[in-house]
C-alpha positions as CSV (number, residue, x, y, z in Angstrom):
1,X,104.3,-47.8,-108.3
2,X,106.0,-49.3,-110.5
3,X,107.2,-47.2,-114.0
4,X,105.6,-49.6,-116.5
5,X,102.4,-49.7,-114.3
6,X,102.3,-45.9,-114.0
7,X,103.1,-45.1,-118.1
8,X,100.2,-48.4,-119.2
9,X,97.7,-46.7,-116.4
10,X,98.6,-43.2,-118.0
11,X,98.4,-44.3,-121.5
12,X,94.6,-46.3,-121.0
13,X,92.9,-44.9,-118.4
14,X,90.2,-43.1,-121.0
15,X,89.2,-46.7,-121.7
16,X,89.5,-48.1,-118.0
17,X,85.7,-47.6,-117.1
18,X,83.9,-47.6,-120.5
19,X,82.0,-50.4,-119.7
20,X,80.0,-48.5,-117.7
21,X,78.7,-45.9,-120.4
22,X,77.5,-48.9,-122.9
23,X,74.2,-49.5,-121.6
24,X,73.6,-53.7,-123.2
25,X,76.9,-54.5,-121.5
26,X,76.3,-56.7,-118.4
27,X,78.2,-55.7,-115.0
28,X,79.5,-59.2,-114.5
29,X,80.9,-61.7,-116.4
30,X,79.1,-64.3,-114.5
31,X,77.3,-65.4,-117.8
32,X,80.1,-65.9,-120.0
33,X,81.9,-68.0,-117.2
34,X,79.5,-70.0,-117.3
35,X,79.3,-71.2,-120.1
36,X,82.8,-71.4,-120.5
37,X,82.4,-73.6,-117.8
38,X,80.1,-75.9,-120.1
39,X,82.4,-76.5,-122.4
40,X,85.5,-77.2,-120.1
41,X,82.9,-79.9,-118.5
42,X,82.1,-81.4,-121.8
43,X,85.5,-81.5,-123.2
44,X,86.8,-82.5,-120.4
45,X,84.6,-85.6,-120.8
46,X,85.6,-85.9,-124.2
47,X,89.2,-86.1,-123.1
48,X,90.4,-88.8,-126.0
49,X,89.3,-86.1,-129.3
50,X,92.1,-84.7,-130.8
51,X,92.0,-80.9,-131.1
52,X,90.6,-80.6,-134.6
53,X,87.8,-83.0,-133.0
54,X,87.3,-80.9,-129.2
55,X,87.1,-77.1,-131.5
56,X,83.9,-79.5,-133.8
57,X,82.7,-80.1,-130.2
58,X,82.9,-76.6,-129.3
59,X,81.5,-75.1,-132.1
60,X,78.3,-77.4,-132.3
61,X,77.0,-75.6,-129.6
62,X,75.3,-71.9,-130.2
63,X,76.5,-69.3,-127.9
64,X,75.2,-65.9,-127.0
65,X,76.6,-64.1,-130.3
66,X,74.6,-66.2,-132.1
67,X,71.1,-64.6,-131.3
């Protein structure tokens, strides 16, 4: 193994499985990939905006933090 690998893997591996002691915290990302995927198909679409125009686009939309 690598040095760097073996010194970052030292360094974080308190935090390498939290995930699984917060209890709301979903096993997969499926979820958020998906909608991800949304909004690559709409902008995607909407391939003439200019950025200012695509992040309107992206924002107009609620997403899960917004519950």
């Amino acid at each position: 193994m690598p040095r760097s690998a073996h010194y970052t893997l030292k360094r974080n591996i308190a935090y390498l499985f939290t995930y699984e002691s917060i209890e709301y915290l979903p096993k997969t990302n499926n979820g958020l990939e998906s909608e991800f995927a949304h909004l690559k198909t709409k902008l995607r679409v909407h391939s003439g905006l200019k950025l200012k125009n695509k992040i309107k686009v992206g924002d107009s939309r609620p997403t899960f933090l917004q519950l």
